[in-house]
Each structure stands twice: as structure tokens, then as C-alpha cells.
DSSP file (Angstrom, degrees, kcal/mol; ACC not computed):
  #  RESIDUE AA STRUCTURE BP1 BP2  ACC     N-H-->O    O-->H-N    N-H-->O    O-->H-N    TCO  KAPPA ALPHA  PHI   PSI    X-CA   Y-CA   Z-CA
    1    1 A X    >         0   0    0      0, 0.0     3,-0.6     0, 0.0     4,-0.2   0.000 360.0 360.0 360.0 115.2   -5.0    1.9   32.4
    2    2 A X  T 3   +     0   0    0      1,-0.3     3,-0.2     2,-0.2    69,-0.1   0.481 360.0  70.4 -53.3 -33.9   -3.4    4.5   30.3
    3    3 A X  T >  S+     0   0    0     67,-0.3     3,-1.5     1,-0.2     6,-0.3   0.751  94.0  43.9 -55.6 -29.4   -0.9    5.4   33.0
    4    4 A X  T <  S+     0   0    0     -3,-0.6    -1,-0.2     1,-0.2    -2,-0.2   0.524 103.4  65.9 -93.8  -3.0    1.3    2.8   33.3
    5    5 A X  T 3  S+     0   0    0     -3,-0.2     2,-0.3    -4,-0.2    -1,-0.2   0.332  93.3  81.7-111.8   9.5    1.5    2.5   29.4
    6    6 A X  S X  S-     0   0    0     -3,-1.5     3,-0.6    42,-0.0     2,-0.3  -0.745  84.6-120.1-107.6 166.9    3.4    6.5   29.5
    7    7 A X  T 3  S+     0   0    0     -2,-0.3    -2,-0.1     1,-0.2    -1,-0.0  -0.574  89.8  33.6 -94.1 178.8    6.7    6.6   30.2
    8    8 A X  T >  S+     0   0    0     -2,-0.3     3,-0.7     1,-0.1    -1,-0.2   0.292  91.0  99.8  82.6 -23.6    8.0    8.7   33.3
    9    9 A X  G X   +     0   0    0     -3,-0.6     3,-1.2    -6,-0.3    -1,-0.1   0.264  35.0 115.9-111.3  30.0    5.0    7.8   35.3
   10   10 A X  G >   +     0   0    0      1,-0.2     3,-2.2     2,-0.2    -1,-0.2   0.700  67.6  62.5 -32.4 -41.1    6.2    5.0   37.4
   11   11 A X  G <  S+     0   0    0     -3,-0.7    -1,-0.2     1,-0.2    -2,-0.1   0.940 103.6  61.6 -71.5 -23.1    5.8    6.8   41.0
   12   12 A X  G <   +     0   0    0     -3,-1.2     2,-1.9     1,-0.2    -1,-0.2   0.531  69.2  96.5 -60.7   2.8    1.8    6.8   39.8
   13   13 A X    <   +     0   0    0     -3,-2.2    -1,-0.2     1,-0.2    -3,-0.1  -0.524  51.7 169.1-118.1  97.1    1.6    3.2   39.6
   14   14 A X  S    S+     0   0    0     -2,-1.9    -1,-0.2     1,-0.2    -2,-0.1   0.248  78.3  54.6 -71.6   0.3    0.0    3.1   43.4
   15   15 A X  S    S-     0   0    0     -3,-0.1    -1,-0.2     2,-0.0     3,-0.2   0.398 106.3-126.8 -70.2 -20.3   -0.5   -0.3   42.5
   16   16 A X        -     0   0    0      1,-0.2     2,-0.9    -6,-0.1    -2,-0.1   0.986  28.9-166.2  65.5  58.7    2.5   -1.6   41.5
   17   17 A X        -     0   0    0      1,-0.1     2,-1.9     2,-0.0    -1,-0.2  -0.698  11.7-150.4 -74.9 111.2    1.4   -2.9   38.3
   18   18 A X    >   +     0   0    0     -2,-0.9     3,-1.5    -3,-0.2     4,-0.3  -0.363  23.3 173.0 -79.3  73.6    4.1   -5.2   37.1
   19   19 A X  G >  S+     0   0    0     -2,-1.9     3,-2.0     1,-0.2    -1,-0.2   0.878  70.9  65.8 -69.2  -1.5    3.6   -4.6   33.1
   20   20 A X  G 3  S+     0   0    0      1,-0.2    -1,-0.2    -3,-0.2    -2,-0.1   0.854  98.6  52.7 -82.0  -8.1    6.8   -6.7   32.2
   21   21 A X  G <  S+     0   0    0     -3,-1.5    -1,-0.2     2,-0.0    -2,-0.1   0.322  86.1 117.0 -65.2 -17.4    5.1   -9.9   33.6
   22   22 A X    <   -     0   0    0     -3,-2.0     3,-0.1    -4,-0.3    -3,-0.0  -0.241  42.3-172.8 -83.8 169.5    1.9   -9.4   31.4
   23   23 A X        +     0   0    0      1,-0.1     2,-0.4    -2,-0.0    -1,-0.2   0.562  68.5  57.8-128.3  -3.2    1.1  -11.9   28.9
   24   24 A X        -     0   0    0      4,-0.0     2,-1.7     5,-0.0     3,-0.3  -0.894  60.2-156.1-118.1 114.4   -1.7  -10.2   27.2
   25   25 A X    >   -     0   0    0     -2,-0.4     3,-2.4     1,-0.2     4,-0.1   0.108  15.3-176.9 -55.4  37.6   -1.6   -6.6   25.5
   26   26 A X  T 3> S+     0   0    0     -2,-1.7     4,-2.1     1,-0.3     5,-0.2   0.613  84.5  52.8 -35.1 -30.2   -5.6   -6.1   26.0
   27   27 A X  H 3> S+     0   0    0     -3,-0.3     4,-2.1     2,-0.2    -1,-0.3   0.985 113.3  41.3 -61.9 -59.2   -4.7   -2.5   23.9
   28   28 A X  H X> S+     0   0    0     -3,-2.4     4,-1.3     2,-0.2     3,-1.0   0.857 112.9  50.0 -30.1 -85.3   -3.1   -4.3   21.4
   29   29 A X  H 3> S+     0   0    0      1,-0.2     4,-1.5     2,-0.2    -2,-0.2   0.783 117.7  44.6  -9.6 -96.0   -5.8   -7.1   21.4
   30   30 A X  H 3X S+     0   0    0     -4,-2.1     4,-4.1     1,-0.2     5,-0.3   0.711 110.3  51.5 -13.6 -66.9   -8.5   -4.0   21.1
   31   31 A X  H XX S+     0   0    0     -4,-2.1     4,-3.2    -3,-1.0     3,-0.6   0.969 111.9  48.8 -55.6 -66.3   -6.7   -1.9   18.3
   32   32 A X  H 3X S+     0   0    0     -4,-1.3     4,-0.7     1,-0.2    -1,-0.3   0.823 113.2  48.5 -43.7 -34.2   -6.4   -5.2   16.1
   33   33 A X  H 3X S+     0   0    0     -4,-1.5     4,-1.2    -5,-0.2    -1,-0.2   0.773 109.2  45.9 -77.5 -23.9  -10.0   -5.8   16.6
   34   34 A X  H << S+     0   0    0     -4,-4.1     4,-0.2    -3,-0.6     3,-0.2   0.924 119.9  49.8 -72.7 -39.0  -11.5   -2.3   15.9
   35   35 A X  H  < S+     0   0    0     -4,-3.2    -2,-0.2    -5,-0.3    -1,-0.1   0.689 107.3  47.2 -66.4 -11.8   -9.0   -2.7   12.8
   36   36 A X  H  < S+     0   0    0     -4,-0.7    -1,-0.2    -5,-0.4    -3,-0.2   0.766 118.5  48.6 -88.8 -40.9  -10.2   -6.3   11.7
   37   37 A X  S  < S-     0   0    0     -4,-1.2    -2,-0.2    -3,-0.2    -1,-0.1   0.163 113.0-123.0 -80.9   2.7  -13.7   -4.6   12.1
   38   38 A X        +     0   0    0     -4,-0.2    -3,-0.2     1,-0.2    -2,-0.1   0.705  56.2 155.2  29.0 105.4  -12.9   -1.4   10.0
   39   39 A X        -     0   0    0      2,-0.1    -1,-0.2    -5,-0.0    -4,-0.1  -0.230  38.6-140.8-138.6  63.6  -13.7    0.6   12.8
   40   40 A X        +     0   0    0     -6,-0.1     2,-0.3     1,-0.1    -5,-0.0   0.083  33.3 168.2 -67.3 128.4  -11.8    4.3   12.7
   41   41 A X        -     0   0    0    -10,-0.0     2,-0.7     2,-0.0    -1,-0.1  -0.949  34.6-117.1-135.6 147.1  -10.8    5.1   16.1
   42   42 A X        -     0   0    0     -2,-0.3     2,-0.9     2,-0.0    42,-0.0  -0.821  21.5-160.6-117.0 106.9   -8.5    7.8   17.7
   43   43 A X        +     0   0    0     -2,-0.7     4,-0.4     1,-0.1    -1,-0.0  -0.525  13.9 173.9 -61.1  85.4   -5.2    6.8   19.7
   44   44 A X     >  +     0   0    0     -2,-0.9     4,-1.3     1,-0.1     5,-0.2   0.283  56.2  90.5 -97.5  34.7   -4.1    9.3   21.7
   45   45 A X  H  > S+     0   0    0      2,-0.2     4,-5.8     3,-0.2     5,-0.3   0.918  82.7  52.1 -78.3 -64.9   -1.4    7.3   23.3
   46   46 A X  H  > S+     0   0    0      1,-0.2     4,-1.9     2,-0.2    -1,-0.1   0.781 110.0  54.4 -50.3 -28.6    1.7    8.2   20.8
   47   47 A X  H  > S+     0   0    0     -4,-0.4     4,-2.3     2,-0.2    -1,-0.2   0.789 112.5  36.7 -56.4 -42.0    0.9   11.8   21.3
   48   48 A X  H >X S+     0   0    0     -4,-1.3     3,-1.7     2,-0.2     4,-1.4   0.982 118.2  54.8 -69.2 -50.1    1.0   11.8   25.1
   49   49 A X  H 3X S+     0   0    0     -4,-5.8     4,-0.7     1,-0.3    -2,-0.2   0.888 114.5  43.4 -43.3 -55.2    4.0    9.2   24.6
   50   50 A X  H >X S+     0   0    0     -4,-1.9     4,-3.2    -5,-0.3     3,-1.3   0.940 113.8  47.1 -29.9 -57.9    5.3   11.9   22.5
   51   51 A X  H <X S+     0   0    0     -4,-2.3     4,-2.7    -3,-1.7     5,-0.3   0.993 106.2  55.0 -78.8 -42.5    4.6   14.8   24.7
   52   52 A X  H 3X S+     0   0    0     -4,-1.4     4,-0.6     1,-0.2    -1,-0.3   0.503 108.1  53.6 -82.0  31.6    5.9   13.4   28.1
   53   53 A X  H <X S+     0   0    0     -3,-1.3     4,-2.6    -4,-0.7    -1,-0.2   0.745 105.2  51.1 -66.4 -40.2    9.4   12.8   26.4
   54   54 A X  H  X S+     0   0    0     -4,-3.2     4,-3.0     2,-0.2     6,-0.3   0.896 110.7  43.8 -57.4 -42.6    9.6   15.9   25.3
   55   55 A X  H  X>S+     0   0    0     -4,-2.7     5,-2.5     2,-0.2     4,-0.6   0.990 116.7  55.1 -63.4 -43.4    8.8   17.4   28.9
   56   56 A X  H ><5S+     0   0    0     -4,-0.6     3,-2.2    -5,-0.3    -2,-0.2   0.921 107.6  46.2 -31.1 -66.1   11.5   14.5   30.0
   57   57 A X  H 3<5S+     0   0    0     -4,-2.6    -1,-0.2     1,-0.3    -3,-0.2   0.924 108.6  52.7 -45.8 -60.2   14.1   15.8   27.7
   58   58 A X  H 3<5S-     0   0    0     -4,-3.0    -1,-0.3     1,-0.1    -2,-0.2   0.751 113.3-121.5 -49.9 -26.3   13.4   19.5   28.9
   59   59 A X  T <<5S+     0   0    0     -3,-2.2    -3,-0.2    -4,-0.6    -2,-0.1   0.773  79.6 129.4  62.2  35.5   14.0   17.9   32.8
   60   60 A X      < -     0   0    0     -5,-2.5    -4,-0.2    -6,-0.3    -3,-0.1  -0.082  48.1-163.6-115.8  45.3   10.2   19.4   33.2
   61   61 A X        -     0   0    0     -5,-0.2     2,-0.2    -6,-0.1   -53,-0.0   0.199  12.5-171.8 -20.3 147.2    8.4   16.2   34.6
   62   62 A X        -     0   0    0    -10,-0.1     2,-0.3    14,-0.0    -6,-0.1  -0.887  16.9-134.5-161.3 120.0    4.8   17.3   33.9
   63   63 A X        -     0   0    0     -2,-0.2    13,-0.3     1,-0.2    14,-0.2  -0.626  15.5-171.5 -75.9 139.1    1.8   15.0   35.4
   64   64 A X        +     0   0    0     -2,-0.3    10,-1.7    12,-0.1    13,-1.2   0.878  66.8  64.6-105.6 -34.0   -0.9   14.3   32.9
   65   65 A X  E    S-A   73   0A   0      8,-0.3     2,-0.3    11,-0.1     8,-0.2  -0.449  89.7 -98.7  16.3 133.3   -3.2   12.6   35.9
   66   66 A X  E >   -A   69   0A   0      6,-1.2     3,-3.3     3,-0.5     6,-0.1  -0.408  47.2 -93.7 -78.0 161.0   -4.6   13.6   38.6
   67   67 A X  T 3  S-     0   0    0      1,-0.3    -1,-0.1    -2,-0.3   -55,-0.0  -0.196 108.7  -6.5 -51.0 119.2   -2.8   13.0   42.3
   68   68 A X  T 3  S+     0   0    0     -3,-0.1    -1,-0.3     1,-0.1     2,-0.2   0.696 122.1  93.6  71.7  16.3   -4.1    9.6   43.9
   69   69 A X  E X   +A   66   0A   0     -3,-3.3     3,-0.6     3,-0.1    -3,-0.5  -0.628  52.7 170.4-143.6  88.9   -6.4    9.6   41.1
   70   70 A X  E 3   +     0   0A   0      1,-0.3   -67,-0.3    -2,-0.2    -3,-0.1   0.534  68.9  50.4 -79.1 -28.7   -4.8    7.4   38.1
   71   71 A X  E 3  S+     0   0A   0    -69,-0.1     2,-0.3   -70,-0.1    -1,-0.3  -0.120  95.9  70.5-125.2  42.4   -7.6    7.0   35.6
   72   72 A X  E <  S-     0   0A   0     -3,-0.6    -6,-1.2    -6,-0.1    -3,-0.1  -0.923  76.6-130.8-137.1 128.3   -8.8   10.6   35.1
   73   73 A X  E     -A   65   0A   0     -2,-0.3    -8,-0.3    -8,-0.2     2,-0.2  -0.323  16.2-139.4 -66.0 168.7   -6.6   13.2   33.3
   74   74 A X    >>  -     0   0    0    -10,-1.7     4,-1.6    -2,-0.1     3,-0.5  -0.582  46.7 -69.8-131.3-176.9   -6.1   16.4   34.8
   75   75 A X  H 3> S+     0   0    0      1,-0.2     4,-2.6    -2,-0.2     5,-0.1   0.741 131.8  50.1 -51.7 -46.2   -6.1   19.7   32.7
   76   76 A X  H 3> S+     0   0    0    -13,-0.3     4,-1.5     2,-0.2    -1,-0.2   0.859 113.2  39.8 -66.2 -39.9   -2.9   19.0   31.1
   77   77 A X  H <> S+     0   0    0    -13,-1.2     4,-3.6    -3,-0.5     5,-0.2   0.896 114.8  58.3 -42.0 -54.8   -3.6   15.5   29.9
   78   78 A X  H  X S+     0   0    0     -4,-1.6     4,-1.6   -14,-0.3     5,-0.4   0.931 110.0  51.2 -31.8 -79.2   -7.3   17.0   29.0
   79   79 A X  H  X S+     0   0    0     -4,-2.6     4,-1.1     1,-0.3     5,-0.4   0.774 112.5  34.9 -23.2 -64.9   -5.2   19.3   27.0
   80   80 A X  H  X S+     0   0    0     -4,-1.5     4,-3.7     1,-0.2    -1,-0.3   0.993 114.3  56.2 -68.6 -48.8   -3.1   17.3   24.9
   81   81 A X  H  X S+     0   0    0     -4,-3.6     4,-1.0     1,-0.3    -2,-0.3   0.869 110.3  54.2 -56.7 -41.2   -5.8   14.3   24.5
   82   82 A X  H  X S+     0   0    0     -4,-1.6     4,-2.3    -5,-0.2    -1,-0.3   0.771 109.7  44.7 -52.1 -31.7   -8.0   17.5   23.1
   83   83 A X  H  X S+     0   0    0     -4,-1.1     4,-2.1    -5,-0.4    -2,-0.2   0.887 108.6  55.7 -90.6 -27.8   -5.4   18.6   20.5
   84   84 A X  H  X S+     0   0    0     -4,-3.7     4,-0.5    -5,-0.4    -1,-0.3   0.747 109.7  43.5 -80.7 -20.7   -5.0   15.4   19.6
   85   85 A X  H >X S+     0   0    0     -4,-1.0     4,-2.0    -5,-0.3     3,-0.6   0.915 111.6  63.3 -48.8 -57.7   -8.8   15.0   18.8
   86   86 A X  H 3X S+     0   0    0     -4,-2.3     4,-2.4     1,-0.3     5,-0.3   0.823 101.5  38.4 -68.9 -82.6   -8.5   17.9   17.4
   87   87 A X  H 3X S+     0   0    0     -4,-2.1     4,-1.0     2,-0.2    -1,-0.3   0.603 107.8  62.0 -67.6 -12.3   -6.1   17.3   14.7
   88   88 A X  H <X S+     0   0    0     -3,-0.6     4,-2.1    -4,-0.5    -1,-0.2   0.761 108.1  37.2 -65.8 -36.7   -7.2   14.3   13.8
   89   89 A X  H  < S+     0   0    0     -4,-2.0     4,-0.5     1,-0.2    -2,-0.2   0.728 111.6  58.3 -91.2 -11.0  -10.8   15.3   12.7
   90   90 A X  H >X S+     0   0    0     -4,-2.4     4,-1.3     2,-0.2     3,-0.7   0.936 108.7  43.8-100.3 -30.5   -9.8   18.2   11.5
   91   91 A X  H 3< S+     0   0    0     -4,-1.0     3,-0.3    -5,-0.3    -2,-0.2   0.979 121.6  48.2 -29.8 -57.7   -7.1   15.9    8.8
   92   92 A X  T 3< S+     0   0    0     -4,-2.1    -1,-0.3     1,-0.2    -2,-0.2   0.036 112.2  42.6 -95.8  24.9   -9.8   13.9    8.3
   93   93 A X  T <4        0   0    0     -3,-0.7    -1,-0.2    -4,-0.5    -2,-0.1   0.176 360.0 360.0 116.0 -67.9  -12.6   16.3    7.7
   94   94 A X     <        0   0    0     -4,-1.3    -2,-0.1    -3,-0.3    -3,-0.1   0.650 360.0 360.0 -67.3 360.0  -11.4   18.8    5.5
């Protein structure tokens, strides 16, 4: 679940997912294996990570999720996860 792996978005985790406990990184795990597999895939995690520090910094908390609903992005998430598509194919592309 992509929430609990941004920073800032602790009051979403309506589960109480305890990640400092975990003892496997399944993303990790994944990313090595599409990479072991030459498999080109697009990460948009380090871009949102990016973008809600910068809203942090500003002191303009900004949800990327919708409310009670953890594992759907909501227009702004949409957004960023787009732009980050976005730029990728279009690097890799030209």
C-alpha cells in the first residue's frame, strides 16, 4: 500500500500499519525482480515522496488519497502520478 510508504500520511494509516516492525520490503523485493528480469517499469513513488515534502515544507499538508479510502488516489495524487508518466515516456521516447 502506497500510503504508508509517503511521508506525512500517518493519520491515513486507519489500520495502524506498523512499517518499522516489517521484515520484508515486498516493493523492494518487486523492483529487484522486474530489474533481474530487465523489465522497464515506472516508479512513481520518489516523485510523490518528492512532491508531499515540498507541500510539508510550504506547511500546505495536501492529501493525495481519497478520505476512508487508502488505496485509490484522488485528483491530486491522479495528477502527480500522471506527470510523472508523463515525463518519463516522454525522456524515453523522443
Amino acid at each position: 500500500m502506497m500510503i504508508v510508504q509517503l511521508p506525512h500520511h500517518e493519520k491515513m494509516n486507519i489500520y495502524n500499519y506498523n512499517m518499522s516492525c516489517a521484515t520484508v520490503d515486498a516493493r523492494d523485493i518487486l523492483i529487484k525482480e522486474l530489474n533481474n528480469l530487465s523489465i522497464d517499469f515506472i516508479d512513481p513513488l520518489p516523485y510523490m515522496k518528492e512532491y508531499v515534502e515540498r507541500f510539508n515544507n510550504e506547511v500546505n499538508h495536501e492529501d493525495l488519497f481519497f478520505k476512508l479510502d487508502y488505496a485509490h488516489l484522488n485528483e491530486l495524487g491522479n495528477r502527480i502520478m500522471g506527470e510523472e508518466l508523463y515525463r518519463t515516456l516522454y525522456y524515453n521516447l523522443r
